[in-house]
TORPA-4810 file (N, C-alpha, C, O; in nm, 3 decimals):
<nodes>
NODE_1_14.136_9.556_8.571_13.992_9.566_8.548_13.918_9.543_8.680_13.968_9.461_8.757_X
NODE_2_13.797_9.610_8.719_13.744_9.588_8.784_13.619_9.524_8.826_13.535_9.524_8.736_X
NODE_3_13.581_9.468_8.939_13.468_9.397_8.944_13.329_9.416_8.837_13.272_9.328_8.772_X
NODE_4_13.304_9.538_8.844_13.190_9.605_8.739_13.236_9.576_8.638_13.155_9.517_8.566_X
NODE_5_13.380_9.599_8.574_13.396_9.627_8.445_13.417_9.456_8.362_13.431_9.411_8.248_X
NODE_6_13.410_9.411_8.492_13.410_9.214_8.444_13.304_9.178_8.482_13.222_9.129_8.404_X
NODE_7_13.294_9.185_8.539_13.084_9.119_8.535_13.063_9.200_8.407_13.045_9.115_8.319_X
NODE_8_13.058_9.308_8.359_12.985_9.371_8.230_13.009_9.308_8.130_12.925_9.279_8.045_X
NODE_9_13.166_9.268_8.125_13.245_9.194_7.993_13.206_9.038_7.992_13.183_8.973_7.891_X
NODE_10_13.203_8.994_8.114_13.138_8.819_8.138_12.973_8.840_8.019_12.909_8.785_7.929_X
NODE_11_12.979_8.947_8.096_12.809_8.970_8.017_12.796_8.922_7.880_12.747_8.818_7.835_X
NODE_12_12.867_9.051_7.812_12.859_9.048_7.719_12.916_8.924_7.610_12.857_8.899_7.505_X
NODE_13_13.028_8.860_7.653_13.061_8.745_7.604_12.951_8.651_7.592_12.902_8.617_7.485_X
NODE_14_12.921_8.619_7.686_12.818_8.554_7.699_12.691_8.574_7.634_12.605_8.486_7.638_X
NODE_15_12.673_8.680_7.576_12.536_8.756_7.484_12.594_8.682_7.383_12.526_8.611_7.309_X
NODE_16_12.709_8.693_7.375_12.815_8.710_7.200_12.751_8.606_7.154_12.670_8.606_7.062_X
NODE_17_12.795_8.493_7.235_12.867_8.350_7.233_12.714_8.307_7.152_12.745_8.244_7.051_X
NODE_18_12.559_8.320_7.163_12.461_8.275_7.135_12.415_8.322_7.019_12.387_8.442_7.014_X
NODE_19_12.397_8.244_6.912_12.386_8.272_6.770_12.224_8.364_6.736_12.198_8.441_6.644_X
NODE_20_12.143_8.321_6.843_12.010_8.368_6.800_11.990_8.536_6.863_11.879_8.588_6.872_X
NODE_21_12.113_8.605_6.900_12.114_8.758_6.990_12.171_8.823_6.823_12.115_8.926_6.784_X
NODE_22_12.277_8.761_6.733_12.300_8.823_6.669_12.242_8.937_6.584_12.120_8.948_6.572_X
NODE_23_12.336_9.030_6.519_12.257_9.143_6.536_12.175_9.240_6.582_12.128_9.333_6.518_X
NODE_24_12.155_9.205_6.743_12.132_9.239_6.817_12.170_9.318_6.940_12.187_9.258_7.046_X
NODE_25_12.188_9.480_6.932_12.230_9.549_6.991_12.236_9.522_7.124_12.138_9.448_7.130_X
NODE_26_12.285_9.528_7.255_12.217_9.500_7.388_12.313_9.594_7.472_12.433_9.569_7.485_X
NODE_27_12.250_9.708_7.530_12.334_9.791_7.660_12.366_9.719_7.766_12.274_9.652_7.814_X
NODE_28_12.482_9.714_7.822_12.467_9.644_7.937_12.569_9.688_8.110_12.692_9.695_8.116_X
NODE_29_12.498_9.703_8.196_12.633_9.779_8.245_12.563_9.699_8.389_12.459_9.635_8.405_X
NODE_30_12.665_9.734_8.472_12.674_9.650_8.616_12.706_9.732_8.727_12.810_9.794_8.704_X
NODE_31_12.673_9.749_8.803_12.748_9.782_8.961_12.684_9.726_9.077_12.571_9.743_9.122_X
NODE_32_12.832_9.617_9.134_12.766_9.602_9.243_12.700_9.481_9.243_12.625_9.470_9.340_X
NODE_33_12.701_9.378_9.164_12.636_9.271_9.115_12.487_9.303_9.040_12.429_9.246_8.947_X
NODE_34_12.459_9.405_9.111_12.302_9.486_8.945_12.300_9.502_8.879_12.293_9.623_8.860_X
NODE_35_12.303_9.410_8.744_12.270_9.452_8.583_12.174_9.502_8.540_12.062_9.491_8.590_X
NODE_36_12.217_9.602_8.384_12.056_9.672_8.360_12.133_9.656_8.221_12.246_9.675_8.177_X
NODE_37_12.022_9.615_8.182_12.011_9.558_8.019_11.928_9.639_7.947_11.817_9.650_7.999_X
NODE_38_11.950_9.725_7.800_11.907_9.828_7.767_11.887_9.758_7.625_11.950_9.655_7.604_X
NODE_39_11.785_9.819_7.505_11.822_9.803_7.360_11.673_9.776_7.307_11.568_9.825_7.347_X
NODE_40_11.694_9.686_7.208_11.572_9.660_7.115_11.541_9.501_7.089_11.654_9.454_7.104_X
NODE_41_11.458_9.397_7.059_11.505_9.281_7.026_11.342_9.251_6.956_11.244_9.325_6.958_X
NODE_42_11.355_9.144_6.910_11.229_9.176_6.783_11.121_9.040_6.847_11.057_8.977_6.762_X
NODE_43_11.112_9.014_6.945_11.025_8.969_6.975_10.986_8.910_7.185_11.070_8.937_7.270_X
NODE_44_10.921_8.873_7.204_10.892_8.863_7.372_10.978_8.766_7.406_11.059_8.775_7.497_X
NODE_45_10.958_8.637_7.310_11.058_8.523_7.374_11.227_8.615_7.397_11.296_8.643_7.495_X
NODE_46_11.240_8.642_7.221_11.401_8.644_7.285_11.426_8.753_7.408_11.538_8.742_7.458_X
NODE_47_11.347_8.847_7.460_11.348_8.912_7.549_11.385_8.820_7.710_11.457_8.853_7.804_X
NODE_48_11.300_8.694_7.686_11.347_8.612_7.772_11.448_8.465_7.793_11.480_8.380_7.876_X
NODE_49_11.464_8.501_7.671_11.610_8.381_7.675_11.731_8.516_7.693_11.842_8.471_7.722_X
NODE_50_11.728_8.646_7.682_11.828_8.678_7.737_11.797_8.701_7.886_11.884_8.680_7.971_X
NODE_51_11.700_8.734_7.911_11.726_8.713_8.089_11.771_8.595_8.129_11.868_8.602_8.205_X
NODE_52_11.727_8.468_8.097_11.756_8.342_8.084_11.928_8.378_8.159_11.987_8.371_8.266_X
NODE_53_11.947_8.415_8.029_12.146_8.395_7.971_12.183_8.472_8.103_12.218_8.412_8.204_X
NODE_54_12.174_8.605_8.095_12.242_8.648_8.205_12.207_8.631_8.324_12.280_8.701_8.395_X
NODE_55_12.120_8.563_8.396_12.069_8.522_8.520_12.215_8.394_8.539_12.259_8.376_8.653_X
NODE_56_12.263_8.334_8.446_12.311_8.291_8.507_12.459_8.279_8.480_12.517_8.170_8.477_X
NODE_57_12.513_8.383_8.463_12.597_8.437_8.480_12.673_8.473_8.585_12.629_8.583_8.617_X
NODE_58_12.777_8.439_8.670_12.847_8.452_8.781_12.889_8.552_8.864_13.009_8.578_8.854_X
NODE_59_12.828_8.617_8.943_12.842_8.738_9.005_12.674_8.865_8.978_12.644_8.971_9.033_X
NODE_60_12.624_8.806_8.902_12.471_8.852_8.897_12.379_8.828_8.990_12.317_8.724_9.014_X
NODE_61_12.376_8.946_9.049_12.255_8.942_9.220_12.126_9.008_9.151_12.013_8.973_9.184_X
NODE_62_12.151_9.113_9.047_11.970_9.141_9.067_12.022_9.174_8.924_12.133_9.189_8.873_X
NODE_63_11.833_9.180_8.863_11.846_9.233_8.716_11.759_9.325_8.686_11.638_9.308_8.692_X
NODE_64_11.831_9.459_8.641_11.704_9.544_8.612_11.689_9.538_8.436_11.774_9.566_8.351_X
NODE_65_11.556_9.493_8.419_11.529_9.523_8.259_11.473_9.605_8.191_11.362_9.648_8.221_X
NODE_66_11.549_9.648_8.070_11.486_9.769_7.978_11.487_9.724_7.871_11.446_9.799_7.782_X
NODE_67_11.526_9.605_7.838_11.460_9.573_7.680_11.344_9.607_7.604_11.244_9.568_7.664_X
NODE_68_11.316_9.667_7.492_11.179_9.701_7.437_11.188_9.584_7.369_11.293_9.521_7.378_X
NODE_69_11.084_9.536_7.291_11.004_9.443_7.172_10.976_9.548_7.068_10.915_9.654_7.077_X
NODE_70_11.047_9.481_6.953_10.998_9.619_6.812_11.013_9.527_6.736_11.125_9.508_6.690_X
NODE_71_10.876_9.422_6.691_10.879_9.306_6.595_10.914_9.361_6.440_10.955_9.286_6.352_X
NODE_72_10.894_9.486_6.423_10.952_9.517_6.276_10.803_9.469_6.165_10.808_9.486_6.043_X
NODE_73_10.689_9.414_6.232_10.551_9.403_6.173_10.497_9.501_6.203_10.518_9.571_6.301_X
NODE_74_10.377_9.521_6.073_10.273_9.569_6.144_10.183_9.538_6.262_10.097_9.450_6.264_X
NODE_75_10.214_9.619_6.359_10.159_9.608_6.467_9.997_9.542_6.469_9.900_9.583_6.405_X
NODE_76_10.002_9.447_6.547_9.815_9.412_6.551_9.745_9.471_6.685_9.791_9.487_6.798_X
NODE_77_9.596_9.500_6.620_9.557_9.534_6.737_9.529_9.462_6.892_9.530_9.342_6.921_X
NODE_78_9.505_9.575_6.975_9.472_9.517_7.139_9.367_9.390_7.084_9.370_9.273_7.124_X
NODE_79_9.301_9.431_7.010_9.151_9.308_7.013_9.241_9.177_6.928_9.269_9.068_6.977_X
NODE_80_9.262_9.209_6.840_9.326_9.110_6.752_9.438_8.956_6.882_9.432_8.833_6.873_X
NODE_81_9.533_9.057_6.997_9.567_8.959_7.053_9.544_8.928_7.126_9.609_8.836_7.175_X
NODE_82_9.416_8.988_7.199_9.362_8.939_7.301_9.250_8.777_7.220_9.224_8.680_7.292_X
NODE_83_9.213_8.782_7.104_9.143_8.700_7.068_9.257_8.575_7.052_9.225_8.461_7.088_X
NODE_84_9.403_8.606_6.991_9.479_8.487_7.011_9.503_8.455_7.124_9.548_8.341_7.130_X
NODE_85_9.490_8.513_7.235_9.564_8.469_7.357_9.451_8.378_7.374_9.446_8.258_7.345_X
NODE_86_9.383_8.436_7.412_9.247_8.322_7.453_9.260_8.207_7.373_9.256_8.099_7.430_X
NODE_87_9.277_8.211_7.235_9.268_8.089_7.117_9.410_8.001_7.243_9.383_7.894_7.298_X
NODE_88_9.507_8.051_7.258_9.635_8.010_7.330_9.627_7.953_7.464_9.672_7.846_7.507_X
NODE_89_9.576_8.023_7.507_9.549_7.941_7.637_9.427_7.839_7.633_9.402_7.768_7.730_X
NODE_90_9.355_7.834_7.522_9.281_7.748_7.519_9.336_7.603_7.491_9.316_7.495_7.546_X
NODE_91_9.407_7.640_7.395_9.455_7.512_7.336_9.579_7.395_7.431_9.642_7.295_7.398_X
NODE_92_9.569_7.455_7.527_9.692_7.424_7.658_9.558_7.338_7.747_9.470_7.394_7.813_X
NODE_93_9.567_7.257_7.735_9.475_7.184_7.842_9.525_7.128_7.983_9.477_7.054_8.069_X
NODE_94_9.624_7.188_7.970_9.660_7.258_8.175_9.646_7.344_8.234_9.683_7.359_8.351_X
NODE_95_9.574_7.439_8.150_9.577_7.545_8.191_9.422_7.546_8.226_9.360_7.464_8.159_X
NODE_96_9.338_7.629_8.325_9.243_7.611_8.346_9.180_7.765_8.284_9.197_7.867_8.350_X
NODE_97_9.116_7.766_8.169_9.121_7.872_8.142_8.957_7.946_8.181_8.896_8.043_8.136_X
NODE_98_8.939_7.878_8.249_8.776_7.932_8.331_8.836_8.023_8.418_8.780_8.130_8.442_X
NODE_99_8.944_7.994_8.467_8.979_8.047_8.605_9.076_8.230_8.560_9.114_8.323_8.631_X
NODE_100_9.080_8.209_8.443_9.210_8.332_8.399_9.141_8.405_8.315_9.075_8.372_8.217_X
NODE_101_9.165_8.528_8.371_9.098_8.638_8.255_9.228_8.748_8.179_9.334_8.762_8.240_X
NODE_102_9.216_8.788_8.104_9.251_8.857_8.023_9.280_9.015_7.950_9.198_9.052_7.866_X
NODE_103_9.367_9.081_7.975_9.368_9.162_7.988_9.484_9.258_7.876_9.602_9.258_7.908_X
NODE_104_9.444_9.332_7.752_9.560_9.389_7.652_9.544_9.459_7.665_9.428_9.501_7.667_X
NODE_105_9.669_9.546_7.689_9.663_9.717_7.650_9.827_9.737_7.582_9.933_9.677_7.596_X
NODE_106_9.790_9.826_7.522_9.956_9.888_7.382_10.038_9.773_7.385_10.150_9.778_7.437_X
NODE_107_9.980_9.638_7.318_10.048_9.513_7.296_10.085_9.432_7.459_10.124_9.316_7.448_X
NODE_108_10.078_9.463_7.537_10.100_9.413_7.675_9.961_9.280_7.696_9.839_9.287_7.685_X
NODE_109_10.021_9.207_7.719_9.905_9.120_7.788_9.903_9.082_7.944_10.008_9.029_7.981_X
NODE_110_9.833_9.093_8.014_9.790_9.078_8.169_9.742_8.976_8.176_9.645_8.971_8.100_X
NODE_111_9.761_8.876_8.235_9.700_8.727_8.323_9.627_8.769_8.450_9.699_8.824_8.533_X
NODE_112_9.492_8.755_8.483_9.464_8.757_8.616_9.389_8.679_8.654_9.288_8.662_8.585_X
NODE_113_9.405_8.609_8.760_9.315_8.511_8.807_9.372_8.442_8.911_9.438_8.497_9.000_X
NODE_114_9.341_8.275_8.903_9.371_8.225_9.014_9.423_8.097_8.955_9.392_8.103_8.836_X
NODE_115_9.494_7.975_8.981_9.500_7.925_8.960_9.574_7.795_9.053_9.629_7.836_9.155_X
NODE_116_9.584_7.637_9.030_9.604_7.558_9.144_9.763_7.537_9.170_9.821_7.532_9.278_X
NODE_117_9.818_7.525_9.036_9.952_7.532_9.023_10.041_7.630_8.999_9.986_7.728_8.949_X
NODE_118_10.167_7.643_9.016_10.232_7.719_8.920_10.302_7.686_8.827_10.387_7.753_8.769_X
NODE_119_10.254_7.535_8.803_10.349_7.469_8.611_10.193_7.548_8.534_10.192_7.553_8.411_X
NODE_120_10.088_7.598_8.599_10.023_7.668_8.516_10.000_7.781_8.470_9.962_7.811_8.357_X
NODE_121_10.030_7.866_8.588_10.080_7.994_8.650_10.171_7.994_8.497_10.109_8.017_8.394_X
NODE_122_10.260_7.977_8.494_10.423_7.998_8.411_10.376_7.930_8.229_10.420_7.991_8.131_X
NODE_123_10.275_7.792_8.209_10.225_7.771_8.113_10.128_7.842_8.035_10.110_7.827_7.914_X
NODE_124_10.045_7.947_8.137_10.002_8.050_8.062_10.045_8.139_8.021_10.005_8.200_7.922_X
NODE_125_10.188_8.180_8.128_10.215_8.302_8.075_10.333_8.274_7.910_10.355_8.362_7.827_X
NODE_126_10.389_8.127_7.904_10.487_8.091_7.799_10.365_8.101_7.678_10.405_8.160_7.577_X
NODE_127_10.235_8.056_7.673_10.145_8.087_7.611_10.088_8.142_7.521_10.083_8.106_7.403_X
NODE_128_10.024_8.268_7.588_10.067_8.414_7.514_10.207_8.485_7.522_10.222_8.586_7.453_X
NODE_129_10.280_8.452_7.578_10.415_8.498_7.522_10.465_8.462_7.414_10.566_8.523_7.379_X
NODE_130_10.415_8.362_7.333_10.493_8.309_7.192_10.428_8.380_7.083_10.481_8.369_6.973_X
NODE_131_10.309_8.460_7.096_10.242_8.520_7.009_10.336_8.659_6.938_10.381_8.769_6.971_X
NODE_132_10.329_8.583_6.843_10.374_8.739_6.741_10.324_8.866_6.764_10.206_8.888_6.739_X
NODE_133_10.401_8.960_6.811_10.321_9.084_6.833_10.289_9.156_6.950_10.230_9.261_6.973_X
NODE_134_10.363_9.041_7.038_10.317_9.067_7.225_10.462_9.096_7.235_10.562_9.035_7.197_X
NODE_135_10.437_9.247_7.318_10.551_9.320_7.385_10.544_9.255_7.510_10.663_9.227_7.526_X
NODE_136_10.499_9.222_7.586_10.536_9.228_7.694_10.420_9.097_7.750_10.314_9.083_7.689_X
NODE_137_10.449_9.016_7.856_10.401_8.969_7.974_10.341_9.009_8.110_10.407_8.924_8.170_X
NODE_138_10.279_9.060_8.197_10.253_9.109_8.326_10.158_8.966_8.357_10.043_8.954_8.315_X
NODE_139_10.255_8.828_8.467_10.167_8.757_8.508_10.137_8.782_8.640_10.212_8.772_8.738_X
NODE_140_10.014_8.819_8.637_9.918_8.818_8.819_9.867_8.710_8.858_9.792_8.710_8.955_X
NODE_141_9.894_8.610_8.799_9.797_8.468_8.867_9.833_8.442_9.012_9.946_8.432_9.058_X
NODE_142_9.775_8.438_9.045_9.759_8.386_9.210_9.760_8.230_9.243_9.668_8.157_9.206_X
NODE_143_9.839_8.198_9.294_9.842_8.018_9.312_9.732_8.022_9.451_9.742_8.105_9.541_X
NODE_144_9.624_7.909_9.448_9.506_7.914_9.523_9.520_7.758_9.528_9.407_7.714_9.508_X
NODE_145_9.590_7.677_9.542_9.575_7.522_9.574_9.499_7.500_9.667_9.505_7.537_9.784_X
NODE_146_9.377_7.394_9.581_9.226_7.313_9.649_9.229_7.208_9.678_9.132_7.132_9.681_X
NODE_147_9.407_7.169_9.721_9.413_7.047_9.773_9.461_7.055_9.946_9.541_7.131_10.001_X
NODE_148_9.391_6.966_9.990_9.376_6.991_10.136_9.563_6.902_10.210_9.605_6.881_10.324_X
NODE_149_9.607_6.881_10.101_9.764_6.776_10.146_9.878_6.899_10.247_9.908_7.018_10.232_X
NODE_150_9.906_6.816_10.328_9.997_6.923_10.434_10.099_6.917_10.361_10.148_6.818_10.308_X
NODE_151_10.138_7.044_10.358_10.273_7.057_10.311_10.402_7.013_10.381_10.458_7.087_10.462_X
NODE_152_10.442_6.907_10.354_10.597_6.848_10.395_10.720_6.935_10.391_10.773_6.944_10.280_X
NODE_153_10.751_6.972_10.445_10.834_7.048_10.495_11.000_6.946_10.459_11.094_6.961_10.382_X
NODE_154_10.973_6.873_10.537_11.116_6.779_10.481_11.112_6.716_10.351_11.219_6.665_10.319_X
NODE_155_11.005_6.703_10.254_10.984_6.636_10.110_11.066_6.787_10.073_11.165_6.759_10.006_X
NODE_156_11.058_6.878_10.087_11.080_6.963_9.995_11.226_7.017_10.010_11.291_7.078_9.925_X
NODE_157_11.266_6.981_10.140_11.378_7.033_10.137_11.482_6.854_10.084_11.585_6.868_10.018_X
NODE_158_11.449_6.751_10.112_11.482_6.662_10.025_11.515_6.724_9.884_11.621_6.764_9.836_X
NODE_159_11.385_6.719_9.836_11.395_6.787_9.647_11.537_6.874_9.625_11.633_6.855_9.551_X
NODE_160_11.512_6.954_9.700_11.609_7.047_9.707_11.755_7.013_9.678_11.832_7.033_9.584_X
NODE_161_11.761_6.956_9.791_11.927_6.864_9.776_11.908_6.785_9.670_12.019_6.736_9.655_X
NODE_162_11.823_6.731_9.569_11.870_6.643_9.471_11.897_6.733_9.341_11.922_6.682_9.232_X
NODE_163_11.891_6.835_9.355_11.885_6.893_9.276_12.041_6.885_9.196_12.133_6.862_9.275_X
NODE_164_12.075_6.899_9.070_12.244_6.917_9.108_12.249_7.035_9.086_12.372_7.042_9.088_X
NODE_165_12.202_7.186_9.056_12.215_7.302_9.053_12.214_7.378_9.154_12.267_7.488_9.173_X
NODE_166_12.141_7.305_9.228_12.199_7.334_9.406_12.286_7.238_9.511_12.278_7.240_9.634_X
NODE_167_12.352_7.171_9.446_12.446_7.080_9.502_12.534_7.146_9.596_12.587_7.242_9.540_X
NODE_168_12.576_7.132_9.726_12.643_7.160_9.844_12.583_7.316_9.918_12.630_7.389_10.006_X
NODE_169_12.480_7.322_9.849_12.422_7.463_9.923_12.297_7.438_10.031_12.191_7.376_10.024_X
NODE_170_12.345_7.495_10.106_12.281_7.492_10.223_12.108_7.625_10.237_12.094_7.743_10.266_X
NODE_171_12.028_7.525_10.201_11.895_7.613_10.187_11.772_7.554_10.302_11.740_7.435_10.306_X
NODE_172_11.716_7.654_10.386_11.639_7.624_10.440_11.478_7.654_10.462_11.413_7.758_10.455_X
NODE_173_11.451_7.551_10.484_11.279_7.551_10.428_11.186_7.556_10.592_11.171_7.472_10.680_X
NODE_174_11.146_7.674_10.578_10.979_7.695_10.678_10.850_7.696_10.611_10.819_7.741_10.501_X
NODE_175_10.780_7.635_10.701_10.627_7.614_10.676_10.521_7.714_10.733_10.549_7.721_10.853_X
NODE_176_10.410_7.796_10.708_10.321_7.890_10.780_10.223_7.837_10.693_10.230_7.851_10.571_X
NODE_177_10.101_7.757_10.770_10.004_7.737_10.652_10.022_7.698_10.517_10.061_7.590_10.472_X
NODE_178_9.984_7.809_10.453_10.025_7.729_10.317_10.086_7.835_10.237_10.053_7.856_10.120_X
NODE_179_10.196_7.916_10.315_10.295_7.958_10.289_10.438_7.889_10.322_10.453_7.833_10.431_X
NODE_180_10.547_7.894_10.221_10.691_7.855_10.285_10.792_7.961_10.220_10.803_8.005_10.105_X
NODE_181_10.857_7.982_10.331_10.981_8.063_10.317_11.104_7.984_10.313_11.129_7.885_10.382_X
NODE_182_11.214_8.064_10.185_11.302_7.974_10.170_11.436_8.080_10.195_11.448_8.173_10.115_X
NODE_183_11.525_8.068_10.294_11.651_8.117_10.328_11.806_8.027_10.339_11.835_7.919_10.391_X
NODE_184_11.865_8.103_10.281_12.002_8.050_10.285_12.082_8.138_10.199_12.060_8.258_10.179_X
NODE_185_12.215_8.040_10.131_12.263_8.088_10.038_12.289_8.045_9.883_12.306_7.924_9.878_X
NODE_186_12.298_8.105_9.760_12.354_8.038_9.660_12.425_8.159_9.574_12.444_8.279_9.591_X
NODE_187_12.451_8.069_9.482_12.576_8.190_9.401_12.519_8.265_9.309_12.573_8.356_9.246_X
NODE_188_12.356_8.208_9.295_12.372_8.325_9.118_12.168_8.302_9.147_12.109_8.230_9.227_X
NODE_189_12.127_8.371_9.071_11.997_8.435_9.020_11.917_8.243_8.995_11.835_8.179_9.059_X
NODE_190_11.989_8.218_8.884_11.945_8.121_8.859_11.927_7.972_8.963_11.831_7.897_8.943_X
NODE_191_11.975_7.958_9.014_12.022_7.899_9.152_11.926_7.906_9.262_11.891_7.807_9.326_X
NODE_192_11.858_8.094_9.295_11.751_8.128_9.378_11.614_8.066_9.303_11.510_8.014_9.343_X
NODE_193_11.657_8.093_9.202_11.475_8.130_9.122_11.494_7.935_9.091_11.383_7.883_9.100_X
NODE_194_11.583_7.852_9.065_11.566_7.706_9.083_11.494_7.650_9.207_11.396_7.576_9.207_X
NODE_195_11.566_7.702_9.320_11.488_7.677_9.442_11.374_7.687_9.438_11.303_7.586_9.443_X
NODE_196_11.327_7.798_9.428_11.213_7.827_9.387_11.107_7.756_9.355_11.005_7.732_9.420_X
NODE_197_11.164_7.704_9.170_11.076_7.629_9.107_11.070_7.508_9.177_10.958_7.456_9.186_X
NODE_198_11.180_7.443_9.238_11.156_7.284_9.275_11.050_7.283_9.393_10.984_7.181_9.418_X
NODE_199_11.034_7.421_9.477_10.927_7.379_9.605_10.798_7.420_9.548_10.700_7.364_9.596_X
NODE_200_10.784_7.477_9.487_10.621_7.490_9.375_10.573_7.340_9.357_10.453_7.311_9.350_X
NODE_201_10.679_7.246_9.351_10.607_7.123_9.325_10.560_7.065_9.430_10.517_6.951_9.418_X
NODE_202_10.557_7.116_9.532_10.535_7.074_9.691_10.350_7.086_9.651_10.336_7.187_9.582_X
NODE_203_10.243_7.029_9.670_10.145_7.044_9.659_10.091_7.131_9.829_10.152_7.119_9.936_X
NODE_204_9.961_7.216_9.803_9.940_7.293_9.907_9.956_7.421_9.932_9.891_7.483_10.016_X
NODE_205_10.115_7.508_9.801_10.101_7.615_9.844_10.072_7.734_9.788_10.083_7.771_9.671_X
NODE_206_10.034_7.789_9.885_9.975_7.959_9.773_10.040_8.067_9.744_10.017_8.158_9.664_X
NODE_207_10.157_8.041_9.848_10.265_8.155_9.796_10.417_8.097_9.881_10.423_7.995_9.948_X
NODE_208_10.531_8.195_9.855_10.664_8.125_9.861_10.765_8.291_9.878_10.794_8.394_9.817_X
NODE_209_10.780_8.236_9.977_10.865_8.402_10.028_11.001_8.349_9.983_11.030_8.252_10.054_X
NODE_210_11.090_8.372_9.900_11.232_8.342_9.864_11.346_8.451_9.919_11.404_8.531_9.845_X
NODE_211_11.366_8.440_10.051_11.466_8.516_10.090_11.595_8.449_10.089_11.667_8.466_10.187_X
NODE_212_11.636_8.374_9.993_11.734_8.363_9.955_11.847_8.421_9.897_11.843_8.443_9.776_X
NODE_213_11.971_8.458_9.975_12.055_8.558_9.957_12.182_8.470_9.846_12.235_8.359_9.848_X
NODE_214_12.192_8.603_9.751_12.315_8.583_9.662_12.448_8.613_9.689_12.491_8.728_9.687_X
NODE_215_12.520_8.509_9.716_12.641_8.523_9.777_12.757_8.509_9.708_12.801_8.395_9.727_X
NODE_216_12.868_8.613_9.593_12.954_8.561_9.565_13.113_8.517_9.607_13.192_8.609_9.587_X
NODE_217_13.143_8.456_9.634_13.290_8.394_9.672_13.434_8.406_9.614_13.527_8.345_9.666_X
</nodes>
């Protein structure tokens, strides 16, 4: 068997193995460490607990997705979820919802705005994503932090190392204003996009270049 044809089969085991995919058709094919995930699944979350699943999966460098959402309801209208989303992000009092506007089209909901964090950034978009009836996510929030704190450069690469999901990996952290770029190596999707999340907690920044390369061994 070959590399493709076992990363595909890792895949799919791994779909198997989770009780809440059942019955659930899922295409899945690989080359090259690039998965592309094909099929139907009846709502937005589980759309993202399977990216979840296969992100971290061993030998997975990039993911292309084609999952549709086909809740098997009658469809509600654009107005109908744009009025829950708002009800949704209202009711989240981390979320700053002065700052985020709103945007539905053919069940899709759009986030745009600005916002200080990104545990808010990601809390709006989990938000309206739990709503019955929402195909899809598109978050545009812009992280705009109005706090004047220099970004530590060594706090964050500390964090980093405590992490245990990045344990013995060697990741390195630059500062530009109130941008930081993060380079090195790790083994899997989940691993990059961890990095990730742990320097978001760094207060100060507005964006985060992750050139972090997937390296398997």
């Amino acid at each position: 068997m070959n590399a493709n044809d076992q990363l595909q089969q890792n895949i799919q085991f791994a779909l198997f193995w989770e009780p809440f995919i059942e019955n659930i058709s899922i295409g899945v094919t690989a080359q090259n460490g690039i998965v592309t995930l094909s099929g139907f699944v009846d709502s937005y979350e589980k759309k993202v607990e399977i990216e979840k699943i296969v992100k971290k999966v061993r030998g997975v460098k990039a993911l292309v997705e084609h999952l549709e959402v086909q809740h098997g309801i009658v469809a509600e209208s654009d107005e109908d979820l744009a009025i829950k989303a708002l009800a949704a992000i209202k009711m989240n009092t981390s979320i700053p919802e002065e700052d985020i506007k709103i945007v539905v089209a053919k069940g899709w909901i759009y986030l745009i705005g600005a916002v200080d964090w990104n545990y808010q950034k990601m809390a709006a978009e989990h938000a309206v994503g739990s709503i019955i009836g929402v195909k899809g996510v598109v978050n545009s929030l812009l992280i705009h932090s109005t706090t004047t704190d220099t970004i530590e450069q060594k706090a964050i690469q500390n964090a980093l190392k405590r992490s245990g999901l990045l344990r013995n990996k060697s990741i390195e952290v630059a500062v530009d204003d109130n941008v930081v770029t993060l380079t090195g190596q790790v083994d899997s999707i989940l691993q990059k996009e961890e990095a990730e999340r742990i320097t978001w907690n760094s207060p100060g920044i507005w964006r985060i270049k992750n050139q972090i390369d997937i390296i398997n061994h």
